[in-house]
One Martini backbone bead per residue (centre of mass of N, CA, C, O) as a GRO file, in nm:
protein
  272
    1UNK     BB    1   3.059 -19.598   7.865
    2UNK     BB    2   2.858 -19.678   7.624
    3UNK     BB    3   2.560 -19.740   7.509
    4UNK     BB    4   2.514 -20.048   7.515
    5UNK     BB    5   2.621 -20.092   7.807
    6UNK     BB    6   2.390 -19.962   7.935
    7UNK     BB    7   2.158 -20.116   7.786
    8UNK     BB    8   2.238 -20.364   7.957
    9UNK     BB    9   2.180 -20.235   8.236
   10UNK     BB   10   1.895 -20.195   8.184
   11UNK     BB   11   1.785 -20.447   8.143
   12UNK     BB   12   1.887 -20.606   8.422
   13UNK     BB   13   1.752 -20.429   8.571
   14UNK     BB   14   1.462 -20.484   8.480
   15UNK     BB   15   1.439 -20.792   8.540
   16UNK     BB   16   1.476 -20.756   8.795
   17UNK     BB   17   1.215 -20.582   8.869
   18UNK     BB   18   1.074 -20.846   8.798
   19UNK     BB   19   1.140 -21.053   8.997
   20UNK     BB   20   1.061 -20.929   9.235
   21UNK     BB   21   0.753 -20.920   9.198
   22UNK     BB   22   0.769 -21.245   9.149
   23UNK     BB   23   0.853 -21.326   9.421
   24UNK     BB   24   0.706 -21.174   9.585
   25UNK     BB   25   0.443 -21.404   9.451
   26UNK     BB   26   0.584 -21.659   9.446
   27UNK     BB   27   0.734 -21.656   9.132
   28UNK     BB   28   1.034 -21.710   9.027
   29UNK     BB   29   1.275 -21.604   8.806
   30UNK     BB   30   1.495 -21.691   8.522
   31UNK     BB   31   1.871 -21.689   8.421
   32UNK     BB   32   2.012 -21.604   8.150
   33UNK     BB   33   2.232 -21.449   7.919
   34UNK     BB   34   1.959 -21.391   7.752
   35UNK     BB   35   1.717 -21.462   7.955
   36UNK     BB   36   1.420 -21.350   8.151
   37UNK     BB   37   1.202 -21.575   8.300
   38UNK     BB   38   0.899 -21.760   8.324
   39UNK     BB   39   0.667 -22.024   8.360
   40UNK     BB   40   0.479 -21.855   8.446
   41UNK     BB   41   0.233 -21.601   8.485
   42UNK     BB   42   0.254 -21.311   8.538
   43UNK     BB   43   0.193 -20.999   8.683
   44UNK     BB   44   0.036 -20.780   8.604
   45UNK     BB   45   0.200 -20.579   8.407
   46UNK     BB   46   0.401 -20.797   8.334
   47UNK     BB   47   0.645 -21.008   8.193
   48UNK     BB   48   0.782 -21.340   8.107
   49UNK     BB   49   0.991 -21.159   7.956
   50UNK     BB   50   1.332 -21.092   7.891
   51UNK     BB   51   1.585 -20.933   7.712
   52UNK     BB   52   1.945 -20.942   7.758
   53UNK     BB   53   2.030 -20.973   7.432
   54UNK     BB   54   2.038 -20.953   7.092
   55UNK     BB   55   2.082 -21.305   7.074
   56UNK     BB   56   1.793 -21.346   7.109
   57UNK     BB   57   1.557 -21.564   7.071
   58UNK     BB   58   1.264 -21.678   6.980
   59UNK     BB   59   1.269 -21.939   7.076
   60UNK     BB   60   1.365 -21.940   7.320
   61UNK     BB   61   1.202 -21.759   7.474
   62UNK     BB   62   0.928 -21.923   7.429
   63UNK     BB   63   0.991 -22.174   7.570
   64UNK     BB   64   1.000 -22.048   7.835
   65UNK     BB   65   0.708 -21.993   7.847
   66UNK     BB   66   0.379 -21.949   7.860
   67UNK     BB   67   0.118 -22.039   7.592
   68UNK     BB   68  -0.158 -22.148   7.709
   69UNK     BB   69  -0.201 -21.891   7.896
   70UNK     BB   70  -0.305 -21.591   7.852
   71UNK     BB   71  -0.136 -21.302   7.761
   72UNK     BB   72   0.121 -21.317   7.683
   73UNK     BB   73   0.477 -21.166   7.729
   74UNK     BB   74   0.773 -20.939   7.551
   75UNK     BB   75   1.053 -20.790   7.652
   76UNK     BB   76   1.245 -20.634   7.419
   77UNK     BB   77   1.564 -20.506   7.469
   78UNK     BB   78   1.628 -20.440   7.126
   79UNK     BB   79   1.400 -20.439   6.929
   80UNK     BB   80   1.463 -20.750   6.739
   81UNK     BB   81   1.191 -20.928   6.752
   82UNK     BB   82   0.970 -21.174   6.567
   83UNK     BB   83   0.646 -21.276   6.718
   84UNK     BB   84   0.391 -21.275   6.455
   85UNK     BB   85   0.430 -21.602   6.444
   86UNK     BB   86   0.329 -21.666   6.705
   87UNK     BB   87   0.097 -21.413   6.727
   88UNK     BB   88   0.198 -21.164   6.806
   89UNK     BB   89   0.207 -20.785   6.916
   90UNK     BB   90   0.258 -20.491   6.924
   91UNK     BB   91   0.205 -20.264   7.212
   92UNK     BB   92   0.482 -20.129   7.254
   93UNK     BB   93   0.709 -19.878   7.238
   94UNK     BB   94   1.043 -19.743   7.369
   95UNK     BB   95   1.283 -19.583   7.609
   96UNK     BB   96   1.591 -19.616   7.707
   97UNK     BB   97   1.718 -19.492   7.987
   98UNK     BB   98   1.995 -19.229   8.144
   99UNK     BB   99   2.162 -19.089   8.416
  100UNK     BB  100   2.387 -18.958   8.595
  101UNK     BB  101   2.610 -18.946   8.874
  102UNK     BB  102   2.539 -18.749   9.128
  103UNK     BB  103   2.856 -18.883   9.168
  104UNK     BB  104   3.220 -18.985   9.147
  105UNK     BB  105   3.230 -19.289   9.277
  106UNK     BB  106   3.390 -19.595   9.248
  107UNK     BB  107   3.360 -19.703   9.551
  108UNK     BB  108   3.078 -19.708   9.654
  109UNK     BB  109   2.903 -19.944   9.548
  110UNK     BB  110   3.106 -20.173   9.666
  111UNK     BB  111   3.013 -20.056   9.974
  112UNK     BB  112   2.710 -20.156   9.931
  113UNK     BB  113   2.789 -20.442   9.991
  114UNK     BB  114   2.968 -20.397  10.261
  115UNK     BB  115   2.960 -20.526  10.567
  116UNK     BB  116   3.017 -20.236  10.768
  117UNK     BB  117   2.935 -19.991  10.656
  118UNK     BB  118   2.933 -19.663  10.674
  119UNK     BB  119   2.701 -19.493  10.751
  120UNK     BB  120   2.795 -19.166  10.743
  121UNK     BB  121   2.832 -19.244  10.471
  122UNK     BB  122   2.661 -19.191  10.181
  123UNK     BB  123   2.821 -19.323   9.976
  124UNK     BB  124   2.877 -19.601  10.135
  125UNK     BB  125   2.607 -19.670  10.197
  126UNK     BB  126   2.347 -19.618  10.022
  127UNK     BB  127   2.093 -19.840  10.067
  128UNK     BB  128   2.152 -19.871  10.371
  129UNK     BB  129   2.005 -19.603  10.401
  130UNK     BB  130   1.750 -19.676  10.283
  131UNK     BB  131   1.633 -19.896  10.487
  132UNK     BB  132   1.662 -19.705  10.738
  133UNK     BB  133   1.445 -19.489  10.628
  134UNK     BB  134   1.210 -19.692  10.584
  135UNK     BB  135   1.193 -19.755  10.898
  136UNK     BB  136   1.140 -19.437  10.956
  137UNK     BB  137   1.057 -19.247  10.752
  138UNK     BB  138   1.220 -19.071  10.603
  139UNK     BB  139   1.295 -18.759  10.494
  140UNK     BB  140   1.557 -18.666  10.177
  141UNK     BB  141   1.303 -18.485  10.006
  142UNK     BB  142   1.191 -18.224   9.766
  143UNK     BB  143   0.899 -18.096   9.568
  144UNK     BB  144   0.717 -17.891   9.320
  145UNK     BB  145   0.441 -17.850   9.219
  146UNK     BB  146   0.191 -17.680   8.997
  147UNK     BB  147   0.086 -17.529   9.249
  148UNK     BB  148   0.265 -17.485   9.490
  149UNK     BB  149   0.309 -17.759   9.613
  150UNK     BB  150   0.432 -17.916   9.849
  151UNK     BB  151   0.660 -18.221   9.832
  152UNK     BB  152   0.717 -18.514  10.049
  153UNK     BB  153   0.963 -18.737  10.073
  154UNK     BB  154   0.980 -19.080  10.108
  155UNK     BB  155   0.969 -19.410  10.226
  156UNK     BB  156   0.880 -19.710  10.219
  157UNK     BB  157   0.804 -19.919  10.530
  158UNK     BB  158   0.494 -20.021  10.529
  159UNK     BB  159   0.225 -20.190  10.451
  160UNK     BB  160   0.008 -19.952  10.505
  161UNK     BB  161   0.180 -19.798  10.267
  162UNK     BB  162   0.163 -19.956  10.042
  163UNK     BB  163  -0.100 -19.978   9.988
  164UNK     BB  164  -0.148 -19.653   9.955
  165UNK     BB  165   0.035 -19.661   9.767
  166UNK     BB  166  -0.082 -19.819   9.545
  167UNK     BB  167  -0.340 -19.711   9.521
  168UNK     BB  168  -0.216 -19.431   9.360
  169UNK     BB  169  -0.133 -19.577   9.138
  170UNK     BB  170  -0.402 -19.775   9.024
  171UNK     BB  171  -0.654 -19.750   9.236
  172UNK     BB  172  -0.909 -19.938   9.145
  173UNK     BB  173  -0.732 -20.236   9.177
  174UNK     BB  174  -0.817 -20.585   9.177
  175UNK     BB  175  -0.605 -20.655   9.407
  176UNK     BB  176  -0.222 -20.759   9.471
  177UNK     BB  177   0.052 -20.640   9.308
  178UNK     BB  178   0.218 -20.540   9.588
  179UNK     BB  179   0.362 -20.720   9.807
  180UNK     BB  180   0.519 -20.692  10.114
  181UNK     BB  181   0.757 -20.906  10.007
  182UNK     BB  182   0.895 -20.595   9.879
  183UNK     BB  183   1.018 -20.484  10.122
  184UNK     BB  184   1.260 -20.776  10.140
  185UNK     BB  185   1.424 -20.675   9.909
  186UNK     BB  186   1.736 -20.520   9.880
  187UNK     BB  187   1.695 -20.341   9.611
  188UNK     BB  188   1.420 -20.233   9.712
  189UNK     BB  189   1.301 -19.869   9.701
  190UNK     BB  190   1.003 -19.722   9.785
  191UNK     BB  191   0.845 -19.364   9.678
  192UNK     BB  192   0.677 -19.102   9.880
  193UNK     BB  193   0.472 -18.854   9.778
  194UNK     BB  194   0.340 -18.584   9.962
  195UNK     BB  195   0.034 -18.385  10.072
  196UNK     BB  196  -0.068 -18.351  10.372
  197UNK     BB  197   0.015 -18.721  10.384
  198UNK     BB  198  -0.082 -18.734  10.084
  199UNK     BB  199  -0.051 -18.986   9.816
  200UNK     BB  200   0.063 -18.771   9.498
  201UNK     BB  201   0.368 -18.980   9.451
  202UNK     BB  202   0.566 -19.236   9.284
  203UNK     BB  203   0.870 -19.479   9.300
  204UNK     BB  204   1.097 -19.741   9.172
  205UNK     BB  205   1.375 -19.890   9.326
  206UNK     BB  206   1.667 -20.056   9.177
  207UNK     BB  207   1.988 -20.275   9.232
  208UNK     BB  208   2.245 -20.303   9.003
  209UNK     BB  209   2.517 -20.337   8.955
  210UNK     BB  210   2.607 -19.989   8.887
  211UNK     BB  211   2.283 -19.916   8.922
  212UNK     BB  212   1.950 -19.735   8.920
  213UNK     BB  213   1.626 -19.762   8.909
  214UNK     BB  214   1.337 -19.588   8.770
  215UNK     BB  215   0.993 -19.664   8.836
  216UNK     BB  216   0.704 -19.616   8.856
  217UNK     BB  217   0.633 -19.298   8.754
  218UNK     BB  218   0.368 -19.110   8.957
  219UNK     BB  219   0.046 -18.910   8.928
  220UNK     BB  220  -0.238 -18.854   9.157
  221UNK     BB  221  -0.170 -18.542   9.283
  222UNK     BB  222   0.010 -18.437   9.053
  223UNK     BB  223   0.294 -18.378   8.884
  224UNK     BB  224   0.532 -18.522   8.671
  225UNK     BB  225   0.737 -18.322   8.725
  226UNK     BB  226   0.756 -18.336   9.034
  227UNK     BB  227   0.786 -18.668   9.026
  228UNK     BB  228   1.082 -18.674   8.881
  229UNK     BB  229   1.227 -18.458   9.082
  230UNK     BB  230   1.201 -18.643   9.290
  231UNK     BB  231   1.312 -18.912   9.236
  232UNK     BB  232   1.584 -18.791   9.150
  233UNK     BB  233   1.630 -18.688   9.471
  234UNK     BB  234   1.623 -18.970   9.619
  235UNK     BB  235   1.845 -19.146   9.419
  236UNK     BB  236   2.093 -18.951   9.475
  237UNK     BB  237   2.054 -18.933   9.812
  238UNK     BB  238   2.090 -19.299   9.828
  239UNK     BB  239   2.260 -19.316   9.522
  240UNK     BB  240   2.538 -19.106   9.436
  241UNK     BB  241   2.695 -19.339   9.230
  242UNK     BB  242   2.447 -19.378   9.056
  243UNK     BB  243   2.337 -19.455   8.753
  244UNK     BB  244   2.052 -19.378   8.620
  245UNK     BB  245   1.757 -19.635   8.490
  246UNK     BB  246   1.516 -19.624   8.242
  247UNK     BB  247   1.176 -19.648   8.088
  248UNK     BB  248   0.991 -19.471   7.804
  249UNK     BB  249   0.766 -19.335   7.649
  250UNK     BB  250   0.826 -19.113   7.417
  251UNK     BB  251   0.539 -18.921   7.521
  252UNK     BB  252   0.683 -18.933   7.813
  253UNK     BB  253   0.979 -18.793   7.855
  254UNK     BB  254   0.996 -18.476   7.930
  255UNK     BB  255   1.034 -18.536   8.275
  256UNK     BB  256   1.329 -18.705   8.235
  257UNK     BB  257   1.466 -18.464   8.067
  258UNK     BB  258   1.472 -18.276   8.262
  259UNK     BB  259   1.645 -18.427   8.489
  260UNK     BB  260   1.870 -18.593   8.277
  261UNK     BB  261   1.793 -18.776   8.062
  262UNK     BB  262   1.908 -19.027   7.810
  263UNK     BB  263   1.841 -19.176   7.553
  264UNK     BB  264   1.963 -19.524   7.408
  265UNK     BB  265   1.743 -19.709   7.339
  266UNK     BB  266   1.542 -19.964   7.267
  267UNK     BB  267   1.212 -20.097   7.307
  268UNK     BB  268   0.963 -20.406   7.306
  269UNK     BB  269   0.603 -20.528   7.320
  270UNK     BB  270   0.472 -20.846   7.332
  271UNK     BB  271   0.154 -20.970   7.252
  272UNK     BB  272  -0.116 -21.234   7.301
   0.00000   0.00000   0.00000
C-alpha cells in the first residue's frame, strides 16, 4: 500500500474510533464518503468531526457539526483545512503513525470477522481471541518499566476494571468518559498493564479495514517506553496479521518510533 493508502486506513480507523466512544454515550455519529461527523457535541477530548478524504470542504465538515453549543472541535485528517474563517484556531498538529503486522497473512483478517473461526488458530482468530481473553482476564504480554519492574498486560473485561483503567487514564476527571457500553462495541479491545496488580499503563485498540489503531496509549504509573512496548505486544499478540496505526504530537513520537512505527502523514485539531 502507499503512504497515501495508508494515511486513509489511518484517518478511517480513528474516525471508528471516535464514533465508538460517541455510541457509547448514547449518540453515534454519521459517516459520509468524506467526513464523520456527530450533530450533537461529541464527549470531552473527542472531536464533533473527522475529514476522512482531502475534498473535504470547511463548508461540508461545518455543516455537519453543533456551531451553537461551545468549544466545537474538528479532527483534520489531511490538515488541510482552513477553519480561522470560521472562528476556529488550530489547537495542536500531530503524525499519524503504522507499523507492519506482526506476521504476513492476509488471509487471517478477513478470517477474523468470519463466524465460527478457528479458535486455536491465533491468526485466524484475531479479535475473537481478544474478546475471549476479556472475558477471562487473560494475560498475553509482558513488558518492562525503567525502574525494571514487570508490567504484566492483559485485556479490560469489566465495568469495574474499566473504571480503574479510567482512572489511570485520566486521573481525576469529573465524570465517565468510557461508559461500560464500550465494552460491547466488537472491534475495541482495551488494554491494561499493571505492577502488582495496580494499573500503571494502558491503551485502547479497534479494528476497522484491514488494520488495527492504537490510541489512548498512557503510563500513569510506569513509563512511556514500557506503555508502547506493552501495547504493541498486546496488539501483535491478538492481531497479528494487522498492521497498526494511530497518530502522536510530535514531541511524543519516540516511544511508538522505537516500536517501530513510522510517521506517514499530518493531521490538525481545531477548536473554536
Amino acid at each position: 500500500m502507499t503512504g497515501e493508502m495508508w494515511v486513509r486506513e489511518a484517518v478511517r480507523n480513528n474516525a471508528g474510533w471516535c464514533d465508538a466512544v460517541c455510541r457509547a454515550h448514547g449518540m453515534p455519529g454519521t459517516f459520509t464518503e468524506t467526513v464523520w461527523a456527530n450533530p450533537r457535541r461529541s464527549p470531552p477530548l473527542y472531536p464533533d468531526a473527522v475529514t476522512l478524504s482531502p475534498d473535504a470542504s470547511a463548508e461540508e465538515v461545518l455543516a455537519a457539526i453543533d456551531l451553537v453549543s461551545a468549544e466545537p472541535s474538528v479532527k483534520d485528517g489531511y490538515a488541510q483545512l482552513d477553519l480561522s474563517d470560521a472562528g476556529f484556531r488550530v489547537l495542536f498538529d500531530a503524525q499519524w503513525i503504522m507499523r507492519p503486522a506482526a506476521i504476513e497473512d492476509k488471509d487471517a483478517v478477513a478470517a477474523e470477522n468470519t463466524e465460527g473461526a478457528v479458535m486455536g488458530s491465533q491468526a485466524a482468530a484475531g479479535h475473537a481471541v481478544g474478546k475471549a481473553r476479556a472475558a477471562t482476564g487473560g494475560v498475553v504480554a509482558e513488558s518492562r518499566a525503567a525502574t525494571g519492574d514487570v508490567v504484566v498486560w492483559g485485556t479490560v473485561g469489566g465495568a469495574e476494571e474499566l473504571r480503574e483503567w479510567e482512572g489511570s487514564l485520566l486521573g481525576e476527571y469529573d465524570g465517565v468518559l468510557f461508559p461500560a457500553a464500550l465494552l460491547g462495541e466488537p472491534a475495541v479491545t482495551l488494554l491494561a498493564g499493571r505492577i502488582e496488580g495496580d494499573v500503571v499503563c494502558g491503551a485502547a485498540l479497534n479494528t476497522s479495514g484491514r488494520v488495527v489503531g492504537v490510541s489512548n496509549v498512557f503510563a500513569s504509573g510506569c513509563d512511556m517506553d514500557a506503555a508502547w512496548a506493552g501495547a504493541v505486544a498486546m496488539a501483535g499478540a491478538l492481531f497479528p496479521a494487522r498492521p497498526m496505526v494511530g497518530y502522536e504530537h510530535p514531541g511524543d513520537l519516540g516511544p511508538a518510533l522505537a516500536q517501530g512505527f513510522t510517521p506517514i502523514g499530518p493531521l490538525r485539531i481545531w477548536l473554536r
